[in-house]
N, CA, C and O atoms as a MOPAC input file, in Angstrom:
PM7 MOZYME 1SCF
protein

 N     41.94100 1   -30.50200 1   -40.63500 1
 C     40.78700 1   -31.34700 1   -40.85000 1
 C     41.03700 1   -32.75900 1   -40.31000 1
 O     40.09900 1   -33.34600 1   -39.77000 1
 N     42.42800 1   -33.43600 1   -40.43500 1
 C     42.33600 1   -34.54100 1   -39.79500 1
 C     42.35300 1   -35.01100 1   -38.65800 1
 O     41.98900 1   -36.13500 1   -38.31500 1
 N     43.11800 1   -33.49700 1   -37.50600 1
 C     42.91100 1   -33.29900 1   -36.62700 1
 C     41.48500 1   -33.50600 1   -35.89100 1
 O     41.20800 1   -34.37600 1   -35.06600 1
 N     40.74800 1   -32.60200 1   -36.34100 1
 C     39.14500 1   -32.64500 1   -36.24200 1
 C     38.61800 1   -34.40700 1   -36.14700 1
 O     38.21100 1   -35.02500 1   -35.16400 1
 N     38.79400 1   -34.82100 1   -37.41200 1
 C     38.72800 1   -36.09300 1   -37.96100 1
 C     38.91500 1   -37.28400 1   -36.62600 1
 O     38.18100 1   -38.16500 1   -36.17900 1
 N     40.35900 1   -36.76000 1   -36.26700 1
 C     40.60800 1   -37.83900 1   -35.12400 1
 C     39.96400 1   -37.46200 1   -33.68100 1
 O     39.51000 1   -38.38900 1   -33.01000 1
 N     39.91500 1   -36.25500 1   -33.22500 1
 C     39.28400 1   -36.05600 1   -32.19600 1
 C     37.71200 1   -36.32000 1   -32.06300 1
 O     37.24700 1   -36.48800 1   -30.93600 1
 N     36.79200 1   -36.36400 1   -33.31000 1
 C     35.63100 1   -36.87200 1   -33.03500 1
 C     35.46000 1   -38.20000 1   -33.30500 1
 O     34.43400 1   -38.74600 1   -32.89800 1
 N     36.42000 1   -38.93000 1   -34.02700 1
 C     36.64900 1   -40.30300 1   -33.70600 1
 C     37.06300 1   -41.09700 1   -32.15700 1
 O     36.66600 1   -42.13400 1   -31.62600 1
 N     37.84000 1   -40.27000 1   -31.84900 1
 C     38.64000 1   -40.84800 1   -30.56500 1
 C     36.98800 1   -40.66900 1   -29.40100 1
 O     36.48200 1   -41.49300 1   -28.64000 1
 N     36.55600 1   -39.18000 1   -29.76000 1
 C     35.54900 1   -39.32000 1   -28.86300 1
 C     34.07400 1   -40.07600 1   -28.77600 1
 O     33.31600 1   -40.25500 1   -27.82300 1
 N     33.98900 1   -40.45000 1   -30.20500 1
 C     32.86700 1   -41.47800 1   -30.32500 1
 C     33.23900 1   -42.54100 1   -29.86300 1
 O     32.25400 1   -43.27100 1   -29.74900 1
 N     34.41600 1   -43.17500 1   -29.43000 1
 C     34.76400 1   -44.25200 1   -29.24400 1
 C     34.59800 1   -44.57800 1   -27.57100 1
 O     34.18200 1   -45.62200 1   -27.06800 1
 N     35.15000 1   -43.10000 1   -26.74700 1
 C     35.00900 1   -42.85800 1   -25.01600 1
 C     33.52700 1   -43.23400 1   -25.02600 1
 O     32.98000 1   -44.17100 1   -24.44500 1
 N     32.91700 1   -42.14600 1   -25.94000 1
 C     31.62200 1   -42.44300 1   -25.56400 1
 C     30.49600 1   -43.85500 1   -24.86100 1
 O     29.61000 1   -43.87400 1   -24.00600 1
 N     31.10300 1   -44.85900 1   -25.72500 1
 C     30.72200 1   -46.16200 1   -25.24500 1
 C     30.56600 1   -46.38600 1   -23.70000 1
 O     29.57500 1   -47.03900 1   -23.37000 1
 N     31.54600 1   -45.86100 1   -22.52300 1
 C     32.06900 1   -46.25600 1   -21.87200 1
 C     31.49200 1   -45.08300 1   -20.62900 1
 O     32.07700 1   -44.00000 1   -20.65800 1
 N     30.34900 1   -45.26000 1   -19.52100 1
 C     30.53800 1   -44.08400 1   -18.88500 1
 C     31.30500 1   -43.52500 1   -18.09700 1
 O     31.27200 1   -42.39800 1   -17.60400 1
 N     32.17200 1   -44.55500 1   -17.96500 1
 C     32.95600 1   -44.26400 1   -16.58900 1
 C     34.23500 1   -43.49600 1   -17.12200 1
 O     35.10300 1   -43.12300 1   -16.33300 1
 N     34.33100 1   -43.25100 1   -18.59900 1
 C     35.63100 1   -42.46700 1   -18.73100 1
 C     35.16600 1   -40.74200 1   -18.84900 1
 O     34.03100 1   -40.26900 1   -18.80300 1
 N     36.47400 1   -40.04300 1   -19.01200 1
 C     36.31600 1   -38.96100 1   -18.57200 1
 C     36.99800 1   -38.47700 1   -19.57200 1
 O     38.20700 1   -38.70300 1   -19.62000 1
 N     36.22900 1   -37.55200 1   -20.78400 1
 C     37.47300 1   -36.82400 1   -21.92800 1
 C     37.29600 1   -35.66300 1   -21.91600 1
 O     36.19200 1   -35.14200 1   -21.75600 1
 N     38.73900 1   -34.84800 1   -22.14500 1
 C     38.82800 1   -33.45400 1   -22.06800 1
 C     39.34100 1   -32.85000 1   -23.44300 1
 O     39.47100 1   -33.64100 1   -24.37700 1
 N     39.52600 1   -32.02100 1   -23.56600 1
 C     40.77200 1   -31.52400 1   -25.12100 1
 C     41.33500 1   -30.32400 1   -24.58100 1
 O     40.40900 1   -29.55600 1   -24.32200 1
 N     42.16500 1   -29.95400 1   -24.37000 1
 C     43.26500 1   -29.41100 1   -24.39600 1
 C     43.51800 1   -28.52900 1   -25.27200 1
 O     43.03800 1   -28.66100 1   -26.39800 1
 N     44.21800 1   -27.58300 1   -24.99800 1
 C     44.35200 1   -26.28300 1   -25.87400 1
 C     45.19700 1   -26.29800 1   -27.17900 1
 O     45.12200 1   -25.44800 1   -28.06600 1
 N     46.35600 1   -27.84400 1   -27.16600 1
 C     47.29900 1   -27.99600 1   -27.98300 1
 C     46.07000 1   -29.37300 1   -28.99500 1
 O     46.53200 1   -29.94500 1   -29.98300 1
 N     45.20500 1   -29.54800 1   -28.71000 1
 C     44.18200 1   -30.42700 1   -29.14700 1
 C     44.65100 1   -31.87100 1   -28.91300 1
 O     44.20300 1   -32.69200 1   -29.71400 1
 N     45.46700 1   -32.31900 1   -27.96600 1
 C     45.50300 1   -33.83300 1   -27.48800 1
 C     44.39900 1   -34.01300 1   -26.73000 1
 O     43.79900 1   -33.16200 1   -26.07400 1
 N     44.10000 1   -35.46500 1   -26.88400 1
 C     43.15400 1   -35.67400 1   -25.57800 1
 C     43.90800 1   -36.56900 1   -24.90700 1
 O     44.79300 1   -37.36900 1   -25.20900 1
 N     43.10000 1   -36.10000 1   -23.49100 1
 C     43.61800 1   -36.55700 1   -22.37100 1
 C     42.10400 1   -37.36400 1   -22.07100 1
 O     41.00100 1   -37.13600 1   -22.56900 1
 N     42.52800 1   -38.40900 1   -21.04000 1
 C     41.31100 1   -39.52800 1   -20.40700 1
 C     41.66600 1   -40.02300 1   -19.27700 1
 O     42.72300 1   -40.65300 1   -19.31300 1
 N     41.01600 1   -39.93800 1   -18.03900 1
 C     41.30400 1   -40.43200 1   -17.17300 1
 C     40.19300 1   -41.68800 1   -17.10500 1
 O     39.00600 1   -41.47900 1   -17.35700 1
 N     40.56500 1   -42.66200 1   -16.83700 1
 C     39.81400 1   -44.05600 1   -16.88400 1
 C     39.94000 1   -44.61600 1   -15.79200 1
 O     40.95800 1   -44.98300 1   -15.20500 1
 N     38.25700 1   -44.71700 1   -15.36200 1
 C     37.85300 1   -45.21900 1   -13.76200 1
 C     37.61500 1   -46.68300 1   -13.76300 1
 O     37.37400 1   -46.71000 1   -14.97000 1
 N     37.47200 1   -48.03100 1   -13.37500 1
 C     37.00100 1   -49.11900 1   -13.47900 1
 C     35.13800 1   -49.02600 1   -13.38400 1
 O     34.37300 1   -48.32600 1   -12.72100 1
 N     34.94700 1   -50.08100 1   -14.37800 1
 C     33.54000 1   -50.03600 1   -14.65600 1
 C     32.97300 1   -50.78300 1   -13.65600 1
 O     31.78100 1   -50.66000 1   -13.37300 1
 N     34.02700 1   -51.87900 1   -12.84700 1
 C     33.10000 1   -52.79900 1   -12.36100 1
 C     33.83300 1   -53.18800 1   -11.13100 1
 O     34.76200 1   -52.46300 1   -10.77500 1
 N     33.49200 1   -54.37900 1   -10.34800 1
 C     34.31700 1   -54.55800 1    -8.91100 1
 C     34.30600 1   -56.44900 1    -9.11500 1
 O     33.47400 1   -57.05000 1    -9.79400 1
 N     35.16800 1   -56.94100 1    -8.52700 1
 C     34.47000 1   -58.26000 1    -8.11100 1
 C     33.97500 1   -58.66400 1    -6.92300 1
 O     34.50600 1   -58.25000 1    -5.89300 1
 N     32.90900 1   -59.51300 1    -6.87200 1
 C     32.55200 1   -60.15800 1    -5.57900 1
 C     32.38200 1   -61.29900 1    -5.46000 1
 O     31.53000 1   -62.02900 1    -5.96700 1
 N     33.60600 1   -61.61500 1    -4.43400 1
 C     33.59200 1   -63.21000 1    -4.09400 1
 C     33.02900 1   -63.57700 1    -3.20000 1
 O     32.81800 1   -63.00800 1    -2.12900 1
 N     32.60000 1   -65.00700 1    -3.70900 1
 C     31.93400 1   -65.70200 1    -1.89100 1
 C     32.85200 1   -66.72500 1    -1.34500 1
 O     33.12900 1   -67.89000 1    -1.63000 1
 N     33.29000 1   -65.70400 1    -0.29500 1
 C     34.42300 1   -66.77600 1     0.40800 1
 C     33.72200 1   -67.15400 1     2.30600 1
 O     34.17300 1   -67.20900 1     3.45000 1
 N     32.39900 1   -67.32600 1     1.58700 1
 C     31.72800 1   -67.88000 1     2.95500 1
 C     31.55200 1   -69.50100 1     2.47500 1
 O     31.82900 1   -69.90700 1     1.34600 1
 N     31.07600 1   -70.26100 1     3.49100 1
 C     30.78700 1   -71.65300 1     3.40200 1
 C     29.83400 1   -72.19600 1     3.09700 1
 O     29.70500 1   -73.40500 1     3.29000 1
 N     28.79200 1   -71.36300 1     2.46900 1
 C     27.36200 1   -71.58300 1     1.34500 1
 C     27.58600 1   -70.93500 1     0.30700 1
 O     28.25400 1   -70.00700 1    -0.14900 1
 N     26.48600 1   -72.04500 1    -0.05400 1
 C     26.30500 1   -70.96900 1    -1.67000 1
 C     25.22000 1   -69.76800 1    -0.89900 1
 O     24.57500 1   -69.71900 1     0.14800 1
 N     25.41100 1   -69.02400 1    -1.87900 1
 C     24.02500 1   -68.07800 1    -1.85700 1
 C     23.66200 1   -67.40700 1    -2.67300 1
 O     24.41400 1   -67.54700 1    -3.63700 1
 N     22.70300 1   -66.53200 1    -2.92000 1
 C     22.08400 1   -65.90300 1    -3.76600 1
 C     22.07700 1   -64.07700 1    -3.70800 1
 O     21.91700 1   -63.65300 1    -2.56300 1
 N     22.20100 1   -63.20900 1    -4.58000 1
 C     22.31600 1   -62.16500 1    -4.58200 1
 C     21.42300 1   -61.56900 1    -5.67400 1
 O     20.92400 1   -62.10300 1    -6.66500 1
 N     21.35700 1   -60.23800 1    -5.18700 1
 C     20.82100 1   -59.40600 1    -6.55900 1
 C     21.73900 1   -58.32200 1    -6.54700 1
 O     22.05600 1   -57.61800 1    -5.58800 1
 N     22.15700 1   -58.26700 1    -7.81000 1
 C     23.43600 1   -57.33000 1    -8.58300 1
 C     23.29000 1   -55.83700 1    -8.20700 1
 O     24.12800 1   -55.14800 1    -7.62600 1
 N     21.82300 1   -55.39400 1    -8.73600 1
 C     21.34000 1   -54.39200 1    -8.99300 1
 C     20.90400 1   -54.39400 1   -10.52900 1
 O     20.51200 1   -53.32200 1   -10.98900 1
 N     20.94200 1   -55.55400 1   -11.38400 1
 C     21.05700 1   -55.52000 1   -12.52000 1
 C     20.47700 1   -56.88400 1   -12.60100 1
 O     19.88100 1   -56.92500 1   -13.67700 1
 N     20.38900 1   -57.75800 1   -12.12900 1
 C     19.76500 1   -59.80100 1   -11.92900 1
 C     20.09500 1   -60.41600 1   -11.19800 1
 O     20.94800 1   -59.83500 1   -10.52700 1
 N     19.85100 1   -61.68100 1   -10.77300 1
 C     20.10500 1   -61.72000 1    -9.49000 1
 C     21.32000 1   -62.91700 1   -10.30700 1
 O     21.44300 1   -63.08200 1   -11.52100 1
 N     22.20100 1   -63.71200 1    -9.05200 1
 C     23.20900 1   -64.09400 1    -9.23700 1
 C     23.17500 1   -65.37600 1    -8.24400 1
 O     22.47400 1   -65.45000 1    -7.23500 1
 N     24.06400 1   -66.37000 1    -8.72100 1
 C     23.95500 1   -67.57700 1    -8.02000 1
 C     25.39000 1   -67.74900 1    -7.37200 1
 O     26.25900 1   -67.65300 1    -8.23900 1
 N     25.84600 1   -67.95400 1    -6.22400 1
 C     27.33600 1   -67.81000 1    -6.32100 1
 C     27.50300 1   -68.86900 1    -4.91400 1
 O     27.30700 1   -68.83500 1    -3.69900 1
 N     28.06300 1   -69.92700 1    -6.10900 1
 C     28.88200 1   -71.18200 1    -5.29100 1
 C     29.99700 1   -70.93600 1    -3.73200 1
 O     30.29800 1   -69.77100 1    -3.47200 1
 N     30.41700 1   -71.82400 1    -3.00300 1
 C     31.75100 1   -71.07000 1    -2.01700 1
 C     32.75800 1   -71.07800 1    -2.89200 1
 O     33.17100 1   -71.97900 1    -3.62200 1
 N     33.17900 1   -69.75200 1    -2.70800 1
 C     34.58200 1   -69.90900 1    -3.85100 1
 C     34.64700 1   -69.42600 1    -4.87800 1
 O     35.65900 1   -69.11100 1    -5.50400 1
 N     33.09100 1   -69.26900 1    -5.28300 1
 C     33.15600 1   -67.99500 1    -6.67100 1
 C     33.06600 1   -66.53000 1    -6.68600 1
 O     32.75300 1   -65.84600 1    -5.71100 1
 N     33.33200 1   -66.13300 1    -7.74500 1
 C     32.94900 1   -64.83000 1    -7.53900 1
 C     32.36900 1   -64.30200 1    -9.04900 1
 O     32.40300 1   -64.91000 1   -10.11800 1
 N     31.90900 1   -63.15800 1    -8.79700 1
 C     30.99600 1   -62.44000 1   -10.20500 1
 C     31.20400 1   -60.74000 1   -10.39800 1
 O     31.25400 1   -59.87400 1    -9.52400 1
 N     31.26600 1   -60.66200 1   -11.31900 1
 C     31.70600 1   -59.05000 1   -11.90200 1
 C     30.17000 1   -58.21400 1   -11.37300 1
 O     29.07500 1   -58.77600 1   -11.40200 1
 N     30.36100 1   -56.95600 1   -10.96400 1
 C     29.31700 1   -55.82300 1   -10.66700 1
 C     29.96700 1   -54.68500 1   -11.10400 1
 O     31.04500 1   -54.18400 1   -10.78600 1
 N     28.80800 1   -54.26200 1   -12.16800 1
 C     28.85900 1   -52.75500 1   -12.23200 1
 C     28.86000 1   -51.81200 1   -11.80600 1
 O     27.79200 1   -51.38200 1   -11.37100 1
 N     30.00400 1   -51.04500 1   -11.71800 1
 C     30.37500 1   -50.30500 1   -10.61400 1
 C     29.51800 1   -49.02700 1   -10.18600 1
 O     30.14500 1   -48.10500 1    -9.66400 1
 N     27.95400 1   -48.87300 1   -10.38300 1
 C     27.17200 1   -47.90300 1   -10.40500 1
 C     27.47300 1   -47.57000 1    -8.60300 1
 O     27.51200 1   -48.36900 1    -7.66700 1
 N     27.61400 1   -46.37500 1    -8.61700 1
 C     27.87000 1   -46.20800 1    -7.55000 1
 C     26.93600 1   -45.24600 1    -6.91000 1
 O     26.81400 1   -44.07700 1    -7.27500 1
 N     26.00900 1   -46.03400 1    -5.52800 1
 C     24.84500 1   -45.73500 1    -4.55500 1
 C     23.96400 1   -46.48700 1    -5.13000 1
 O     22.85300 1   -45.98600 1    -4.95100 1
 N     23.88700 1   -47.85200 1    -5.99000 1
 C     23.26800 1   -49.03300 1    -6.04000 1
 C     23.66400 1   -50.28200 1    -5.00700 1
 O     24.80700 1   -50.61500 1    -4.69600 1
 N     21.92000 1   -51.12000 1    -4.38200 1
 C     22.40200 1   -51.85200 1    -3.32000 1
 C     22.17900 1   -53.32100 1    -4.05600 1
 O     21.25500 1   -53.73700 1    -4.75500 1
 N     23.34700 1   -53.89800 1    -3.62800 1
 C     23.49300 1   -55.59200 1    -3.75800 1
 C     22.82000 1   -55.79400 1    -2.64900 1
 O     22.88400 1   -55.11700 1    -1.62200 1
 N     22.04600 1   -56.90500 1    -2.88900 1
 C     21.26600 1   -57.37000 1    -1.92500 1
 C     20.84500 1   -59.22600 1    -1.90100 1
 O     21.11500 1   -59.98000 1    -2.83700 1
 N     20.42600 1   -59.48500 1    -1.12300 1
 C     20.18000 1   -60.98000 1    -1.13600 1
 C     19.17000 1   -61.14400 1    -1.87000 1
 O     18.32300 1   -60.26400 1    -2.02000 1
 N     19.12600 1   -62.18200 1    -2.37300 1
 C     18.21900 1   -63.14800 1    -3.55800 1
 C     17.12200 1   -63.91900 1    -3.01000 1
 O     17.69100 1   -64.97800 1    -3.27400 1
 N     16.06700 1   -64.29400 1    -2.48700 1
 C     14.93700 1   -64.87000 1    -1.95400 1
 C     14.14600 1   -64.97400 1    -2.67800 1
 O     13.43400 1   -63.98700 1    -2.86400 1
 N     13.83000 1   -66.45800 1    -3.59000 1
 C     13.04100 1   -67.20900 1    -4.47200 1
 C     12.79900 1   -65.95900 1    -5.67800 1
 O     11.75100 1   -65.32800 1    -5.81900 1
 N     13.91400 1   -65.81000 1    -6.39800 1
 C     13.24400 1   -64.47500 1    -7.60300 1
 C     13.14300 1   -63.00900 1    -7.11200 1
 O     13.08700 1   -62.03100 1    -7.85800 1
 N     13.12200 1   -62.98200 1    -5.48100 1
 C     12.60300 1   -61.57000 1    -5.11800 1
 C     14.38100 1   -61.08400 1    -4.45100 1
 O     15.46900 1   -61.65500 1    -4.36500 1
 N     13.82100 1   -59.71800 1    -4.09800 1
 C     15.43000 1   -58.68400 1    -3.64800 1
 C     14.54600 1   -59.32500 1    -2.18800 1
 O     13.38100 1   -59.52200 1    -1.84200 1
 N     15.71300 1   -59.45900 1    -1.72600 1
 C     16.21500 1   -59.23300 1    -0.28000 1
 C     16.48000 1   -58.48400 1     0.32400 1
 O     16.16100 1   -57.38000 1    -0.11700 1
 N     17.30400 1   -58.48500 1     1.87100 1
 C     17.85100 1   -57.58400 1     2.72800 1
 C     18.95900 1   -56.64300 1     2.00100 1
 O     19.50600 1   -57.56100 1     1.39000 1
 N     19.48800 1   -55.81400 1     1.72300 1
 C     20.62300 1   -54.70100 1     1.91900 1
 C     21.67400 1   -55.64200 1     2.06300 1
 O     21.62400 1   -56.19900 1     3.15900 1
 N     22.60400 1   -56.01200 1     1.34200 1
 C     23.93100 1   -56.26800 1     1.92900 1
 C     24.86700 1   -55.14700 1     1.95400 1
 O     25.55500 1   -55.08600 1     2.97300 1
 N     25.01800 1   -54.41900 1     1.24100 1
 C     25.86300 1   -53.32600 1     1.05100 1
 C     25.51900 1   -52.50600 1     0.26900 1
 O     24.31900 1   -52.76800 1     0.19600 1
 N     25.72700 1   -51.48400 1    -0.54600 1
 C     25.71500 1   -49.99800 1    -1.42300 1
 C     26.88800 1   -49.98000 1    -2.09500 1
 O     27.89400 1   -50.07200 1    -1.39100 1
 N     27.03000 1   -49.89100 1    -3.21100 1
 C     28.05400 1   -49.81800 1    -3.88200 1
 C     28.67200 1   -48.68300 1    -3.83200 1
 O     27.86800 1   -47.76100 1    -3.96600 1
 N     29.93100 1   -48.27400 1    -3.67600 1
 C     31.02700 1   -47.04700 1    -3.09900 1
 C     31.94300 1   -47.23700 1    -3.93800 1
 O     32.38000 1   -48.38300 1    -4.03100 1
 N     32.69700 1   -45.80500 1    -5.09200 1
 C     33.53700 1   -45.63100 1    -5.56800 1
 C     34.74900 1   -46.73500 1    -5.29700 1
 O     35.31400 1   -47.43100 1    -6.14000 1
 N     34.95900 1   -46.68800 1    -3.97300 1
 C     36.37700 1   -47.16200 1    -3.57900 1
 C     36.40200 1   -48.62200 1    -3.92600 1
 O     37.45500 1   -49.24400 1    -4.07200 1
 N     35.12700 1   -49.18300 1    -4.06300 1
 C     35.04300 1   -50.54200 1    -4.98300 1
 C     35.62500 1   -50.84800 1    -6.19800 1
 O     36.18300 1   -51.92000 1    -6.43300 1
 N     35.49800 1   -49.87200 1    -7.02500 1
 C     35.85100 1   -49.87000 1    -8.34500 1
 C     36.60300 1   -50.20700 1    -8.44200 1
 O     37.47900 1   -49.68400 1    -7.75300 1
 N     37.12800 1   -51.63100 1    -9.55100 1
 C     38.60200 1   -52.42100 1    -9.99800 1
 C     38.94000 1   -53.23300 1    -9.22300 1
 O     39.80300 1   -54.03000 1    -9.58800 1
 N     38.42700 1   -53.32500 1    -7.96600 1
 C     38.77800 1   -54.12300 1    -6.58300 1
 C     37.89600 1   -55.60400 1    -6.62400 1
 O     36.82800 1   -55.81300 1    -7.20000 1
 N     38.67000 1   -56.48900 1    -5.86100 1
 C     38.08100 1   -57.79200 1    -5.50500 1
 C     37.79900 1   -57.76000 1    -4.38400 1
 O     38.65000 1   -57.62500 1    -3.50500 1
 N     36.57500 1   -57.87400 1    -4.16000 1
 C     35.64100 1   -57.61100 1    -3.09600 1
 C     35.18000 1   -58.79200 1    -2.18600 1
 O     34.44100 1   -59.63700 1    -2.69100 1
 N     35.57900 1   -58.91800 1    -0.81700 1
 C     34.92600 1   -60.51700 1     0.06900 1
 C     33.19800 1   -60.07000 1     0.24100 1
 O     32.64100 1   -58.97200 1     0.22800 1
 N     32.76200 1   -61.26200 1     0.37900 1
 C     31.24400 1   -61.06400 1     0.58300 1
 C     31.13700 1   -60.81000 1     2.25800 1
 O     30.48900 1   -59.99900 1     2.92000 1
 N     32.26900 1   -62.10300 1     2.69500 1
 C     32.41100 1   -62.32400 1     4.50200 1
 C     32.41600 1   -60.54200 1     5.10500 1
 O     31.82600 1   -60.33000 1     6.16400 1
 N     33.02300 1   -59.48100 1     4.45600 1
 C     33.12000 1   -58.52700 1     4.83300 1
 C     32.18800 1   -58.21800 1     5.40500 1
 O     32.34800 1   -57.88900 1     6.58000 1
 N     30.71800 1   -58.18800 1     4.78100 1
 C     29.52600 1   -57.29500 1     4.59000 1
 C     28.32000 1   -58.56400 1     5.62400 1
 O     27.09600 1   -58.66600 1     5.70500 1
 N     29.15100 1   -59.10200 1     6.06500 1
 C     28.23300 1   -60.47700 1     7.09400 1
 C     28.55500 1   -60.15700 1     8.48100 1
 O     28.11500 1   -60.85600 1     9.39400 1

């Protein structure tokens, strides 16, 4: 029973989180493999500029950078008075956990 006890505890807890991954096992451990939720993106160009997340848009000084959720085949895009902009990029697995240049995608 406490067994039980802890495994639907442990798994209400993954739950929070989509990016993890829980299994149980035949000996009843769990196992989790844990993906990063999010990426960073810096602006290491020589303006400020403006973005949209996929989620609000974002203000980003030269030199800063801002956390994105790592939804992956969502597009960051440029910011124009409140409205989405052009396409800068698509968000791709291989982002995940990574610090990301903006200059890349210019």
């Amino acid at each position: 029973m406490k067994i039980l006890c802890l495994v639907i505890c442990s798994l209400s807890l993954f739950s929070f989180s989509p990016s993890n991954v829980v299994s149980l096992e035949e000996n009843n451990t769990i196992v989790s493999e844990v993906s990063f939720a999010s990426f960073s993106l810096v602006n290491d160009t020589k303006e400020k500029v403006r973005i949209y997340t996929g989620s609000g848009f974002v203000s980003l000084n030269k030199g800063s950078k801002t956390s994105i959720t790592c939804n992956t085949g969502k597009e960051v895009r440029w910011g124009n008075d409140g409205k989405k902009g052009a396409v800068i990029f698509k968000i791709d697995s291989d982002m995940c956990g990574k610090t990301i240049k903006l200059s890349k995608f210019l």
